[in-house]
N, C-alpha and C positions, 0 to 999 in steps of 0.2 A: 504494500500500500504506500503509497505518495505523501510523502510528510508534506505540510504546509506548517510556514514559521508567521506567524502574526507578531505584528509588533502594534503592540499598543500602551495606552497611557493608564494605568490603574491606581486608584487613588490607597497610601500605605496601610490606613485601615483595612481596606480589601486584600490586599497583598498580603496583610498579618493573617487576615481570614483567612484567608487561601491554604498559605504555608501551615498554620496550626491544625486545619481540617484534613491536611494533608497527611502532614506528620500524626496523628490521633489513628490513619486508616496506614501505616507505612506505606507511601502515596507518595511520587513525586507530584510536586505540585504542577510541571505538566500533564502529568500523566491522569493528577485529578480533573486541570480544566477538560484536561482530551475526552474522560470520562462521561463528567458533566455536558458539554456539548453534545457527547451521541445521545444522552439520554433526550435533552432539547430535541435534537430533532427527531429522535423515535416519536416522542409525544405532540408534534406535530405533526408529522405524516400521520397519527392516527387520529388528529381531529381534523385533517383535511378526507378522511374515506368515511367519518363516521357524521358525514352532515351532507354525502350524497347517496343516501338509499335508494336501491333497484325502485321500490313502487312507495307511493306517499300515497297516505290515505286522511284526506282533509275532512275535518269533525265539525261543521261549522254549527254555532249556537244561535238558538231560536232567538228573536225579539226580546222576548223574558226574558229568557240565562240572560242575557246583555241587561237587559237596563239591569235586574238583581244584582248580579254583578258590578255595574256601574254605581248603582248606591250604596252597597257595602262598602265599596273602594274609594269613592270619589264621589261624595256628596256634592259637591261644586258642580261637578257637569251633569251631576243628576239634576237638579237646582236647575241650574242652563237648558237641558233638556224640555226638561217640563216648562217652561220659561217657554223656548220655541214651540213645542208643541200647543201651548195655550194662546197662541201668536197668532197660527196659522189656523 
């Protein structure tokens, strides 16, 4: 596998982080960010497959569920609601 060297600027608190979490796992601390990264992006690949499902099945709620809904949560638009409704 292809090593890549990154250079960057880490602030010493981090770096003490680093080192000590390192050292607690006998870990260099390459070897931890290397670590940490793969884990990164294992757990994005798995939230980019797990938010496009083969079939979607859309559950839409009746008039009711909605406003019930809407006045347990948010009396203000319930209010506003009923407001328009008695408008029109």
């Amino acid at each position: 596998m292809p090593r890549i060297q990154f250079n960057m600027r880490i602030e010493q608190d981090i770096k003490q982080g680093l080192d000590d979490a390192a050292k607690s796992q006998n870990r260099t601390t390459a070897n931890l960010i290397e670590w940490l990264l793969k884990q990164y992006i294992e757990q994005v690949a798995k939230r980019g497959t797990s938010r496009a499902p083969a079939e979607v099945e859309l559950d839409f709620a009746t008039p009711d569920e909605l406003h019930t809904a809407i006045t347990h949560r948010r009396p203000a638009i319930a209010d506003t609601l009923k407001y328009l409704e008695d408008k029109s």
